[in-house]
C-alpha positions in Angstrom: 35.6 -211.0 189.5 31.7 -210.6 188.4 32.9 -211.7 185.1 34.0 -214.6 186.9 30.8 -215.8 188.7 29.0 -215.4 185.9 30.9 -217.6 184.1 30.8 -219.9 186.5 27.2 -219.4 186.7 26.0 -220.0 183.2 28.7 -223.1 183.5 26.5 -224.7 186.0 23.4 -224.3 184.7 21.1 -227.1 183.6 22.5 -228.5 180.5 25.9 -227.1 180.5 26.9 -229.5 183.9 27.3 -233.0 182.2 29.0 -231.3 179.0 32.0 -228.8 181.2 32.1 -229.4 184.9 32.3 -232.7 185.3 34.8 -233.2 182.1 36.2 -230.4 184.3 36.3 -232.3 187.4 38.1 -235.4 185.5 40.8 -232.7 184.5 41.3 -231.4 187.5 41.6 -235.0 189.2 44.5 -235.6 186.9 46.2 -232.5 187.3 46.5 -233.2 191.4 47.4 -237.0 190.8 50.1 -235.3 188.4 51.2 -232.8 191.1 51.5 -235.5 194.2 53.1 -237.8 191.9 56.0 -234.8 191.4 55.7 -234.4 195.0 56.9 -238.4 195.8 59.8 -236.9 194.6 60.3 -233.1 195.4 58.9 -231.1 198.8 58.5 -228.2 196.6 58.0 -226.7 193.1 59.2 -223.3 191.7 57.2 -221.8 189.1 57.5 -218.1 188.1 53.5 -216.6 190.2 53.0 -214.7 186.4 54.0 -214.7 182.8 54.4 -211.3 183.3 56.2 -208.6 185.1 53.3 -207.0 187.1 51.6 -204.3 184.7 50.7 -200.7 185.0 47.1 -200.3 187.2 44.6 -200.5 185.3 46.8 -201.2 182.3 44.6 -204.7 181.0 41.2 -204.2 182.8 39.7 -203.6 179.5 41.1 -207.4 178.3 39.5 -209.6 180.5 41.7 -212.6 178.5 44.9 -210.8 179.4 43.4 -210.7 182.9 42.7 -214.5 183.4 46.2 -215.5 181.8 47.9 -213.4 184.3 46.8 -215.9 187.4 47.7 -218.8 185.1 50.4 -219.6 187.2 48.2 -219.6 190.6 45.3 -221.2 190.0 46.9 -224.7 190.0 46.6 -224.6 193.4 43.3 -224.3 193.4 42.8 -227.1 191.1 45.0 -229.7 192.5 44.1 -228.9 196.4 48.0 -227.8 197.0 49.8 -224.8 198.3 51.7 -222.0 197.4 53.0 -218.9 198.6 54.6 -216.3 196.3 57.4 -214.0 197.0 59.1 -211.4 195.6 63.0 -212.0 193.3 63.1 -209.3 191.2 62.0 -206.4 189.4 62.2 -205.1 185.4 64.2 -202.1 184.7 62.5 -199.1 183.6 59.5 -198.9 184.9 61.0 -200.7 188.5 57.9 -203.5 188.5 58.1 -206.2 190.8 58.8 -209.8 189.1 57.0 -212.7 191.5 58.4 -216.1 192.4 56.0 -219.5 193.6 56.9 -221.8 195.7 54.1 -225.4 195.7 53.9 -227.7 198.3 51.9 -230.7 199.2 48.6 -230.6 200.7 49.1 -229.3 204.4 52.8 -228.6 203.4 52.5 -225.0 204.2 54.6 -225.6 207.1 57.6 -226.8 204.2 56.9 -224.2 202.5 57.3 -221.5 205.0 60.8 -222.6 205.9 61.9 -222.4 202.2 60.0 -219.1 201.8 62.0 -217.7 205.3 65.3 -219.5 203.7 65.2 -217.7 200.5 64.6 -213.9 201.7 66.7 -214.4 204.6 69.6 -215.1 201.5 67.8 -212.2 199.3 67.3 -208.5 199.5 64.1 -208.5 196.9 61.7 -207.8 199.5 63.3 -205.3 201.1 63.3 -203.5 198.1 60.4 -200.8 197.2 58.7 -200.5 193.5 57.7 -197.7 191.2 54.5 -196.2 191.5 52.6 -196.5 188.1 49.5 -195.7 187.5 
């Protein structure tokens, strides 16, 4: 997370605005005008919440790149203003690690979402389910 601010930090700083955040912000407009045009269409998107199966504690906190491209998969909701929820629908074999399934909705469709979220698990047994404990 510090890594993080910083970041964001020096990115704001006086001549670094013009050149990345508001090249940023033009990117980011597209990438919600994308999304609500999908959602004309859809009341939801699945997406898999990681590339990854979750990974051992502490297994990547000394590769801050494999750290950032593990929330890959969430941070679109932050950029296009949307939401999500993430739920549990599987898990690898040996070591048992939980495998994480996202659900996107329109702006305010948490409400949608919820529903399809309560749907799935009550036609699941994933969460019920425990994990290994790897450290």
């Amino acid at each position: 997370m510090k890594r993080r601010i910083i970041l964001g930090t020096y990115v704001l700083s006086s001549g670094y605005y013009d050149a990345y955040y508001l090249r940023a912000q033009k990117v980011r407009t597209l990438i919600r005008n994308d999304f609500l045009k999908a959602f004309e269409k859809v009341d939801a998107i699945v997406t898999p919440t990681s590339p990854t199966a979750a990974f051992k504690i502490g297994e990547k906190s000394d590769d801050p790149l494999q750290m950032y491209l593990s929330d890959i998969f969430t941070i679109s909701c932050n950029l296009a203003g949307i939401c999500g929820i993430s739920l549990p629908c599987g898990f690898t074999k040996n070591p048992k690690l939980p495998i994480g399934l996202q659900l996107l909705g329109k702006p305010f469709g948490e409400e949608t979402l919820l529903k399809i979220a309560h749907a799935y698990e009550l036609n699941s047994l994933w969460h019920k389910e425990k994990t290994a404990t790897v450290i």
